[in-house]
N, C-alpha and C positions, 0 to 999 in steps of 0.2 A: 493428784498427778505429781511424780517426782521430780517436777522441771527445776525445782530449786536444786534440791536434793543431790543430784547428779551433778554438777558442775561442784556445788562445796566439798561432795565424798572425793571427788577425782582429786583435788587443791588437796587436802588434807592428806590425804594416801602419796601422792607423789613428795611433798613435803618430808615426811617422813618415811619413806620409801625411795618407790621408783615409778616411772611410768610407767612398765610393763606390769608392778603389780597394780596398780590402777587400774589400767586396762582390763583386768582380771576381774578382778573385784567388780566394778561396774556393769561386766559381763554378767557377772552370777548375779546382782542387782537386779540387772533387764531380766533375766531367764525367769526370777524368783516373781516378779513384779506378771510376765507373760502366764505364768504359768498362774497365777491369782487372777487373772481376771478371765479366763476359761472357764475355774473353779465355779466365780463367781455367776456364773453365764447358764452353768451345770450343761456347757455343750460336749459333744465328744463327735468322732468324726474319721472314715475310713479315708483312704484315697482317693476314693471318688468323687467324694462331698468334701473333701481336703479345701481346694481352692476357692469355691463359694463361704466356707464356715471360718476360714481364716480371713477372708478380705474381711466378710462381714462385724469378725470379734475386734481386728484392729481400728476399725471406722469409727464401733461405738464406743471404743476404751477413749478416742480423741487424740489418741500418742502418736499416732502416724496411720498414712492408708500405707496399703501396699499393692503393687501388683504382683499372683506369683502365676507359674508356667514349669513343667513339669520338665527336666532336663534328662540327660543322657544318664545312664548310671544310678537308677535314682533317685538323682540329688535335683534337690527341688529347688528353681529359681526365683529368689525374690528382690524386687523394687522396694524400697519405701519412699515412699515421697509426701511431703507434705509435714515433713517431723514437727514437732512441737518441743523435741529434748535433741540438739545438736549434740549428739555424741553416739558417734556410730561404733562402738561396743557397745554402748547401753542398746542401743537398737538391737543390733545383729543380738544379745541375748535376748531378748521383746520375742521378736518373732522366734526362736526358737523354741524359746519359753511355752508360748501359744501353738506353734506344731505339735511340741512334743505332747504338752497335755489332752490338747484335741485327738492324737494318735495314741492318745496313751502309752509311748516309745521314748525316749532320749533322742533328742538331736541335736544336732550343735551347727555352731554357724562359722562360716569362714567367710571373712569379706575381702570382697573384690573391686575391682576399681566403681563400678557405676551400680553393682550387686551384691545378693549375701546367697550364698551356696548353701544350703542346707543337709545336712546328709546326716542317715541312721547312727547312733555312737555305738559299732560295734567295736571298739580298740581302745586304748588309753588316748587319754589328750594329749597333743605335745607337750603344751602348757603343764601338765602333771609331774611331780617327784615319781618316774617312773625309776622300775630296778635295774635296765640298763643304763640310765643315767648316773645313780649311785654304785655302779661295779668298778673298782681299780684293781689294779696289781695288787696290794691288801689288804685286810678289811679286819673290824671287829668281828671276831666267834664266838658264840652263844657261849662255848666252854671256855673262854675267857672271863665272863663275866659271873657273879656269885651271890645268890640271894642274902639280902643285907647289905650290900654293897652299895657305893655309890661313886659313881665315875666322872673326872672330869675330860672330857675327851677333848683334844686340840682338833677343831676343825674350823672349815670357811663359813665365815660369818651369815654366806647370804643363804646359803641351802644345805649347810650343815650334813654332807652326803655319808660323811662317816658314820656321825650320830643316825640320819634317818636309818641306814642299813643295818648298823645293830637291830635299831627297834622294828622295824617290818622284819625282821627274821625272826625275830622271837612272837611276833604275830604269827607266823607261818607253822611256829611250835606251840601256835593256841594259848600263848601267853596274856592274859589282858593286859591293855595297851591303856595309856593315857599321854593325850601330847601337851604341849602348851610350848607355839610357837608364835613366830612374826609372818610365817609364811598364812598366806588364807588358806583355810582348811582344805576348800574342796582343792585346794592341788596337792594337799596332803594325799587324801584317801583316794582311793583307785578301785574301779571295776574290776577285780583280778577274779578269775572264775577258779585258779588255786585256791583261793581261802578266802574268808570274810578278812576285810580290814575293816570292820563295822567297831569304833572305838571314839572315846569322847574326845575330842579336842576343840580348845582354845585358843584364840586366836590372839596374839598381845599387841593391841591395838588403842590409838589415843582415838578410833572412830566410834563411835556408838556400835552394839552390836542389832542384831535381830533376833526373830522367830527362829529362824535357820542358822545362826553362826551365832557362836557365846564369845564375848568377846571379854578380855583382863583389861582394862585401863591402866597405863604403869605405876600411876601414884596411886591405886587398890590392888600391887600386888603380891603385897605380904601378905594384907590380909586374905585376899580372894582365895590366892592358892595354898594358903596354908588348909584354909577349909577345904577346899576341893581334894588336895591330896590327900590329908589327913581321912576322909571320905573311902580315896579308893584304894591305900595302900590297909585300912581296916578289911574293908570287906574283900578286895579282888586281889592285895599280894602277889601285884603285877609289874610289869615294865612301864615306870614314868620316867619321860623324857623334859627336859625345858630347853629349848631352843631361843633366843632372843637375849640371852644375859647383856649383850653391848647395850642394846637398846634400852631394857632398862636401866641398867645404870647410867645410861645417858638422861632418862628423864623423869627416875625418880628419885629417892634418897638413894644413895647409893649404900649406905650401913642398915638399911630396913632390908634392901636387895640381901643381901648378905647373908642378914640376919636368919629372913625367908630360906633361903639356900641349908644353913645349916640346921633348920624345926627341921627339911625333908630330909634331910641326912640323917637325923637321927630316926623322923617317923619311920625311914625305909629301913633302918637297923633293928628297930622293935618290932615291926610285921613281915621281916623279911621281904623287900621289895626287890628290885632293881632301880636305880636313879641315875640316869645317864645328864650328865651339864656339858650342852654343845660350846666351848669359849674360842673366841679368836684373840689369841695372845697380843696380838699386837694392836689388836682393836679396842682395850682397855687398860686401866692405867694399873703401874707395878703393883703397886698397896692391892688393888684387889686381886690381882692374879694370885699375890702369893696367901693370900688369906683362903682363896679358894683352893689352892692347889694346899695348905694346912690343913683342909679338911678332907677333901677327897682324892680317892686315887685319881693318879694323871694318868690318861692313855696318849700316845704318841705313837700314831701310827701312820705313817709313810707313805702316801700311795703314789 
């Protein structure tokens, strides 16, 4: 049971974050954890049997009971009472986790004052790097950019909306994609029924990773991502991105960071890649901006 678990991941992630990605992460936690002990149950379950086979999976998992009742619209209401993990995103993903797998569907949970709302995931999440969140008056274009290349783009430190829109658009051109960011994955990628965004990413994180999210450590990320890239700019001769430069150089060598920067600058020159480096100018110190901007083109674009 994650009782410990939940409480150090949340400390650790707002620490070095924020609370909303907390929140997030914790979420996918719960969902990931709901969604395992279904598995492990080997139950499944239509609407009908919905309410009997979910009270029964939460009772015996010990994480919380629940009461649920079938709502307007729907969206399926649920109680939990009885927690054993005081933290109501780890819950609300718990039970969603355990609907979805029993319904064999995605559902997602929205919590409300005394409940948790459950309802089918036919839409993006809010919580998601969706593409109307990344639109401005201008943007990176695909014919801007040039195989071999490698770009430093000025953008905002915390969702990098310039850098992400280059790279989902060259997804959208069937490009293979590679991320390695600070944002948690699954708000990266999106249900989009235009195109697969099915693509590896990284998560650059001082938290342990899992089965489900691979995660960079900052002091293994010369090494990790040399490997990694070196891997997919060989075989796939695609669009990799790195998002999170402040961060490591806040918490690793800052001359290995560097270092790391310029092996993909060149791997991308040798297989023909794209390498997009999301930086916030004023988010790191001069010495490295201009070391960075010596080696890669600067984009400065305005929105």
């Amino acid at each position: 049971m994650p009782t410990a678990i939940v409480p150090h991941l949340r400390k650790t992630i707002e620490e070095m974050s924020d609370e909303e990605e907390a929140n997030f992460a914790i979420y996918q936690l719960g969902i990931e954890w709901g969604r395992e002990t279904v598995r492990i149950s080997g139950e499944s379950s239509d609407m009908d049997e919905l309410k009997t086979k979910a009270v029964l999976t939460a009772v015996h998992s010990g994480i919380t009971n629940i009461e649920l009742e079938m709502g307007d619209q729907d969206v399926i209401i649920v109680e939990p009472f009885d927690s054993k993990i005081d933290d109501d995103h780890f819950i609300a993903g718990y039970v969603s986790g355990i609907i979805s797998e029993l319904l064999g569907e995605y559902h997602i949970a929205k919590i409300a004052e005394e409940h948790l709302e459950i309802t089918r995931w036919d839409k993006k999440v809010d919580d998601q790097i969706s593409d109307e969140e990344i639109e401005g008056e201008e943007s990176i274009e695909l014919e801007d950019l040039v195989k071999g290349e490698s770009y430093l783009v000025k953008d905002d430190s915390t969702k990098a909306p310039l850098t992400f829109n280059a790279f989902l658009k060259a997804l959208e051109k069937n490009l293979p994609g590679l991320c390695m960011s600070t944002v948690f994955p699954s708000k990266i990628k999106s249900e989009d029924e235009e195109f697969d965004r099915s693509f590896p990413c990284f998560w650059l994180s001082q938290v342990e990773g899992s089965e489900d999210v691979n995660s960079i450590p900052p002091e293994k990320f010369s090494e990790i991502a040399v490997k990694i890239a070196t891997s997919f700019l060989e075989i796939k001769h695609g669009i990799f991105m790195l998002h999170g430069l402040e961060f490591l150089l806040e918490h690793a060598d800052s001359n290995e960071v560097i270092k790391a920067v310029q092996t993909m600058k060149d791997l991308t020159s040798i297989h023909k890649g794209i390498f997009l480096v999301a930086v916030d100018e004023e988010k790191i110190g001069e010495k490295e901006f201009n070391l960075l901007k010596s080696e890669l083109e600067v984009l400065d674009i305005q929105i």
